[in-house]
N, CA, C and O atoms as a MOPAC input file, in Angstrom:
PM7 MOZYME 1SCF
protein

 N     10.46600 1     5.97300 1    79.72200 1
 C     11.85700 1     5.59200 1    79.62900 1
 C     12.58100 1     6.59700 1    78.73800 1
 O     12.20800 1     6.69500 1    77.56900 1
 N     13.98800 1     7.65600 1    79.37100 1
 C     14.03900 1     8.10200 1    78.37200 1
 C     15.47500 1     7.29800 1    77.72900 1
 O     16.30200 1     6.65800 1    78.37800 1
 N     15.46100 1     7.53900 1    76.38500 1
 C     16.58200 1     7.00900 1    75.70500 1
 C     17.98400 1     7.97700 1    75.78800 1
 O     18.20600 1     9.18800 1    75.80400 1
 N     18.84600 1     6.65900 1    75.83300 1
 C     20.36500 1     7.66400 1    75.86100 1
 C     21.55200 1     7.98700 1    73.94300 1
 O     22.35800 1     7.41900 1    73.20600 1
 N     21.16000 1     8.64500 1    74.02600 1
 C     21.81300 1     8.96000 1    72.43300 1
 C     23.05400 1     8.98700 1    71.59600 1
 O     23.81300 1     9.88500 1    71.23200 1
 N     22.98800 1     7.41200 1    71.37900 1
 C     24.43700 1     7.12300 1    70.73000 1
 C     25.08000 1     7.61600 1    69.22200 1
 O     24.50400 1     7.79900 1    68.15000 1
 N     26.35700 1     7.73600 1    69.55700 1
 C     26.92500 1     8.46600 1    68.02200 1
 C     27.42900 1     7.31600 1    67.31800 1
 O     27.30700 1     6.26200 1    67.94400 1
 N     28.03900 1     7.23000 1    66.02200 1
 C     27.42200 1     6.31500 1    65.41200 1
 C     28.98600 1     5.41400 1    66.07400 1
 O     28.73100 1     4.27700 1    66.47100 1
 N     30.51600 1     5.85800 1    66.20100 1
 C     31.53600 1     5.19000 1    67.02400 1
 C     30.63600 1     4.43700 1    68.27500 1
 O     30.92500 1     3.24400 1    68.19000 1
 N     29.67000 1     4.63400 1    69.39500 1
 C     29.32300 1     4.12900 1    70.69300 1
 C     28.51900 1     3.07300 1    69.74100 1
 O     28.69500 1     1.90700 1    70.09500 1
 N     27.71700 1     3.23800 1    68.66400 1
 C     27.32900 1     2.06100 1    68.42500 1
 C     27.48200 1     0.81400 1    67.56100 1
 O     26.73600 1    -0.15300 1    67.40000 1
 N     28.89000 1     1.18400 1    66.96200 1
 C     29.73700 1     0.18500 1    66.37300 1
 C     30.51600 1    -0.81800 1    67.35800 1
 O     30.80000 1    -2.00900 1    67.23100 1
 N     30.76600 1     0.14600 1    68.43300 1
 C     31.45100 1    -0.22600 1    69.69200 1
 C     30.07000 1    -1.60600 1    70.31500 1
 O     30.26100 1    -2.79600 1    70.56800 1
 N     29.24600 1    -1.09200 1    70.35900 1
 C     28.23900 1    -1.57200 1    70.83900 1
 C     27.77200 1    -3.03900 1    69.84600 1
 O     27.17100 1    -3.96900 1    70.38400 1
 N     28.05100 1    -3.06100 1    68.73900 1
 C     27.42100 1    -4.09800 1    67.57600 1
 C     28.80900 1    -4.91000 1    67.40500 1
 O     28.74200 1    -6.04300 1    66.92800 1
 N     30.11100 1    -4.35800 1    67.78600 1
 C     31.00100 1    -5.24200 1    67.26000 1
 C     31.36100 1    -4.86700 1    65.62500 1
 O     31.68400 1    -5.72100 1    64.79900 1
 N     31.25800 1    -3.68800 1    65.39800 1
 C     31.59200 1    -3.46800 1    64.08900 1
 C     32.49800 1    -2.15600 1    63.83000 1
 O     33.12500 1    -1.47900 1    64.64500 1
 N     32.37700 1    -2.03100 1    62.56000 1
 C     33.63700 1    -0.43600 1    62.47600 1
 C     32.50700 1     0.47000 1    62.57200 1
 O     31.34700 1     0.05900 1    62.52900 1
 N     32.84600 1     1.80400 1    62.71200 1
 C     32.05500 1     3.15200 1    62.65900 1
 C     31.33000 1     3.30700 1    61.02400 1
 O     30.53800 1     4.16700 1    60.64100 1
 N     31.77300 1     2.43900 1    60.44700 1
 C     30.96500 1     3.12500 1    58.76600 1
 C     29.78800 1     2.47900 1    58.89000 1
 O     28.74800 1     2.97900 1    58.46200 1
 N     29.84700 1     0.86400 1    59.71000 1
 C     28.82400 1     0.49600 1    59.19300 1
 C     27.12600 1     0.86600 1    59.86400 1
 O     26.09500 1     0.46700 1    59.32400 1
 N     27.18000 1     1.76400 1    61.22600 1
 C     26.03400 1     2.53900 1    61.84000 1
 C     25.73300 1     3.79900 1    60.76400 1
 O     24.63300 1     4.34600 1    60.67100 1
 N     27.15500 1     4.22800 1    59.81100 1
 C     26.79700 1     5.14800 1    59.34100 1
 C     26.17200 1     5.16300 1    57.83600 1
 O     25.62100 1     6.04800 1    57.18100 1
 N     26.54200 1     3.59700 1    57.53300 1
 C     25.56000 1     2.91800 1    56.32200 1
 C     24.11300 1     3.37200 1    56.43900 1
 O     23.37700 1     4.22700 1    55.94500 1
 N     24.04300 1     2.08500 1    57.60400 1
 C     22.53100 1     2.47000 1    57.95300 1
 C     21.62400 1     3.53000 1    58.35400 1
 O     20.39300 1     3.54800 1    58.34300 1
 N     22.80100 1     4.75800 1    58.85100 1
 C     21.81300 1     5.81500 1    58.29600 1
 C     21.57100 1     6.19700 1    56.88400 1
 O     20.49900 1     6.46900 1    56.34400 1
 N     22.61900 1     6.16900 1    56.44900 1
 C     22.54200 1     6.91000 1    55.06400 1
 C     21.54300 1     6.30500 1    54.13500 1
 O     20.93300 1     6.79800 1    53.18600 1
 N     21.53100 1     4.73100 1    54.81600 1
 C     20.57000 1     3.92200 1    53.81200 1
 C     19.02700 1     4.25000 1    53.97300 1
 O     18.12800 1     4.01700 1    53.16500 1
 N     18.95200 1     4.79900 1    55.11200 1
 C     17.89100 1     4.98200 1    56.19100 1
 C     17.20900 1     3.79000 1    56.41100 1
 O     16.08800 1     3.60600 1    55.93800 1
 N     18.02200 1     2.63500 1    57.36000 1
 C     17.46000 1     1.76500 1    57.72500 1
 C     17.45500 1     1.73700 1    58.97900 1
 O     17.23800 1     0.65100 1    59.51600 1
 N     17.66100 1     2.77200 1    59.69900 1
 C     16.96000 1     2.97300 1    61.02500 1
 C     16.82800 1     4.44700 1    61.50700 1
 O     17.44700 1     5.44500 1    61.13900 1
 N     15.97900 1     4.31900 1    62.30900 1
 C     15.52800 1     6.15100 1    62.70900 1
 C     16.89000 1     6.81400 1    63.12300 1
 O     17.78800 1     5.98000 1    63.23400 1
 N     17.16700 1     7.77100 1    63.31300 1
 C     18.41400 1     8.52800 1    63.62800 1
 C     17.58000 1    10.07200 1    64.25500 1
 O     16.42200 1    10.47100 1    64.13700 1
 N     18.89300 1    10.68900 1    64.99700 1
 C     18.43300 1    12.46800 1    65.26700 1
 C     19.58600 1    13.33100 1    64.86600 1
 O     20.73200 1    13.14000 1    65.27400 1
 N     19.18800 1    14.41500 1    63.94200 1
 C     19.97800 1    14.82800 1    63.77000 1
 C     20.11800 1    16.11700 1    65.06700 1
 O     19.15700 1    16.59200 1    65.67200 1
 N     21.75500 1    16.54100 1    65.29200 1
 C     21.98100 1    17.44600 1    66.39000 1
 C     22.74800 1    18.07200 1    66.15300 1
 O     23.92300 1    17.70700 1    66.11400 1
 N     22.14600 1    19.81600 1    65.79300 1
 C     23.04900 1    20.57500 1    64.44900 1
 C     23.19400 1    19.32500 1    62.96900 1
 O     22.45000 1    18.71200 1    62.20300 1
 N     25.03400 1    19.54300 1    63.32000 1
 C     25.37300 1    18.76200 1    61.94600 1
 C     25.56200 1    17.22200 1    62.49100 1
 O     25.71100 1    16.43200 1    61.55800 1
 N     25.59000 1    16.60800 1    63.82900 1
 C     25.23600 1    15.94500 1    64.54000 1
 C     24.84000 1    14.50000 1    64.42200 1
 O     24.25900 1    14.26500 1    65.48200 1
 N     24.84700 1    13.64300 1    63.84700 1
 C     23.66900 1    12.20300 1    64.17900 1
 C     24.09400 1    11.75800 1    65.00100 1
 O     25.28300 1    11.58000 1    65.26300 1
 N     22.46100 1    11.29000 1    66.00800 1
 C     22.95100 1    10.29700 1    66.88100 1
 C     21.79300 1     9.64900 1    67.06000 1
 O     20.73900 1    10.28300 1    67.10000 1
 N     21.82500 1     8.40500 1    67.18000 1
 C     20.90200 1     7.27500 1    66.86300 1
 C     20.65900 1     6.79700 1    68.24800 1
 O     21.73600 1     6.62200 1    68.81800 1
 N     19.21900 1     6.41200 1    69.29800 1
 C     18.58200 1     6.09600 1    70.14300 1
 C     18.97200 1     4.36700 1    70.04500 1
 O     18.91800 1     3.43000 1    69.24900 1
 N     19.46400 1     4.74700 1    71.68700 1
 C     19.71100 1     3.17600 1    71.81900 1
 C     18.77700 1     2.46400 1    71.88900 1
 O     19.30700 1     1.40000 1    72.20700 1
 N     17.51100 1     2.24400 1    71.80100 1
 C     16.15900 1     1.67600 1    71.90200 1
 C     15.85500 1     0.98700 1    70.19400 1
 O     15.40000 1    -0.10900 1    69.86400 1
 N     16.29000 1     2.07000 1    69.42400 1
 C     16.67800 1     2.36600 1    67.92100 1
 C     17.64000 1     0.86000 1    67.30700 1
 O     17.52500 1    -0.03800 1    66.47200 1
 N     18.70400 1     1.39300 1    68.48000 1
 C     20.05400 1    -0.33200 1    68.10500 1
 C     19.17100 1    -1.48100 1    68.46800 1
 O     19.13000 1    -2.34200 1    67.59000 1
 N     18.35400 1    -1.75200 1    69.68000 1
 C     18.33900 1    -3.05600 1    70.15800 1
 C     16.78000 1    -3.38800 1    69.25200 1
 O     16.53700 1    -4.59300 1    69.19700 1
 N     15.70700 1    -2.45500 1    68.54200 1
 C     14.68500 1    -2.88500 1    67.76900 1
 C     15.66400 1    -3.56000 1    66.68500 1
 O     15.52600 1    -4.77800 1    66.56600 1
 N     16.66400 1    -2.92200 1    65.85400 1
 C     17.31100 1    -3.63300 1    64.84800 1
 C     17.96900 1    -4.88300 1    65.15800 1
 O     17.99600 1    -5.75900 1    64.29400 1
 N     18.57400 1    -5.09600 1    66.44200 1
 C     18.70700 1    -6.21000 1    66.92000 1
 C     17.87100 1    -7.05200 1    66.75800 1
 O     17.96600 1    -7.77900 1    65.77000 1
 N     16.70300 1    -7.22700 1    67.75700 1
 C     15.61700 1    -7.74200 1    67.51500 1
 C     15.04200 1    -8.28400 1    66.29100 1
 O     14.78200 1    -9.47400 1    66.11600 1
 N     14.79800 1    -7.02000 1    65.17100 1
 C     14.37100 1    -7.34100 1    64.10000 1
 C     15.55300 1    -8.30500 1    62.98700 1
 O     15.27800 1    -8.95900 1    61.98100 1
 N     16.79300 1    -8.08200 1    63.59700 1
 C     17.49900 1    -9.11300 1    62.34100 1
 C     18.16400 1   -10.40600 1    63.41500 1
 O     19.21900 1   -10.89700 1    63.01400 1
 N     17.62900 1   -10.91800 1    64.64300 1
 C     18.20600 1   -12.14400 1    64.85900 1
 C     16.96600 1   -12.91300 1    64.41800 1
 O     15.75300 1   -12.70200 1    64.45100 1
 N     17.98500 1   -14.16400 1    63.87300 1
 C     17.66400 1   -15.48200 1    63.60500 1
 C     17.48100 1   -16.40300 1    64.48800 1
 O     18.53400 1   -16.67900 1    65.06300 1
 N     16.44500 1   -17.08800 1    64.89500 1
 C     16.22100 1   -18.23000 1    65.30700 1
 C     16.43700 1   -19.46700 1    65.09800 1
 O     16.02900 1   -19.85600 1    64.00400 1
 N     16.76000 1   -19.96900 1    65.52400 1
 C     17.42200 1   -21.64600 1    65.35000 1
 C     16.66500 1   -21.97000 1    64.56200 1
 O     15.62300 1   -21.31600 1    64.52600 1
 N     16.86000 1   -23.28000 1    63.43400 1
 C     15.56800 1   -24.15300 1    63.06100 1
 C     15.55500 1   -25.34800 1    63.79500 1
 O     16.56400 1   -25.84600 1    64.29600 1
 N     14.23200 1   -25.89300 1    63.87400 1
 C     13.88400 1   -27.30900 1    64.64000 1
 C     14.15900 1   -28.29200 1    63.51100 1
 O     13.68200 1   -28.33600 1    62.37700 1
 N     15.06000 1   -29.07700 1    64.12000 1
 C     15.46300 1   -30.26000 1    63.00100 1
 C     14.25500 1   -31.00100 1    63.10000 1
 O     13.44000 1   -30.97900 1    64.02200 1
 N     14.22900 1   -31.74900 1    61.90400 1
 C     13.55100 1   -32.93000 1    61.72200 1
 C     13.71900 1   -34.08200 1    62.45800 1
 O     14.94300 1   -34.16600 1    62.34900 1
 N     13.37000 1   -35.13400 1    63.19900 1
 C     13.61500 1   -36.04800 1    63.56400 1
 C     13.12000 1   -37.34200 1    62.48300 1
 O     12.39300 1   -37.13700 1    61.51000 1
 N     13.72000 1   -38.83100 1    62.90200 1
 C     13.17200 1   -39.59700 1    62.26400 1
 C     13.74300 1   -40.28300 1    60.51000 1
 O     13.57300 1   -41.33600 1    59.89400 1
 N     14.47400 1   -38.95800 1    60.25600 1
 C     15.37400 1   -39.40800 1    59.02300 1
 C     16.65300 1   -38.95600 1    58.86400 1
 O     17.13600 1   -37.82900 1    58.96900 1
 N     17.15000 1   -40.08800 1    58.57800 1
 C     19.03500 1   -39.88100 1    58.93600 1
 C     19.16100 1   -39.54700 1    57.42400 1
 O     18.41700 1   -39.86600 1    56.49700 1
 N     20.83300 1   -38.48300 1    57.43200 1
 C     21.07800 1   -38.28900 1    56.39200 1
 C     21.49200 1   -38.68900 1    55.18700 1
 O     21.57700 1   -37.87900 1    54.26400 1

């Protein structure tokens, strides 16, 4: 599969957020990036592992005791 290589605007666009905050997370280096020349551009495979890794799952309520 090859990956298509987003700049950090396509993937703010993509998350619902402003352009600084893809460019946080590089700087923070909390996700892989490529640099191209002076360049970054971050693998969309790259966005949807961080996806992955920060959704939350529902919790299973308790049954049996009212509040």
């Amino acid at each position: 599969m090859r990956d298509r290589y987003l700049s950090a605007a396509q993937v703010a666009e993509l998350l619902g957020t402003t352009d600084r905050f893809p460019r946080r997370l590089v700087a923070e280096r909390r996700i892989k990036y490529v640099k191209v020349g002076r360049h970054v551009r971050i693998p969309e495979s790259v966005i949807q592992e961080y996806i992955d890794a920060n959704t939350v799952q529902p919790r299973r309520r308790r049954l049996g005791r009212a509040a």
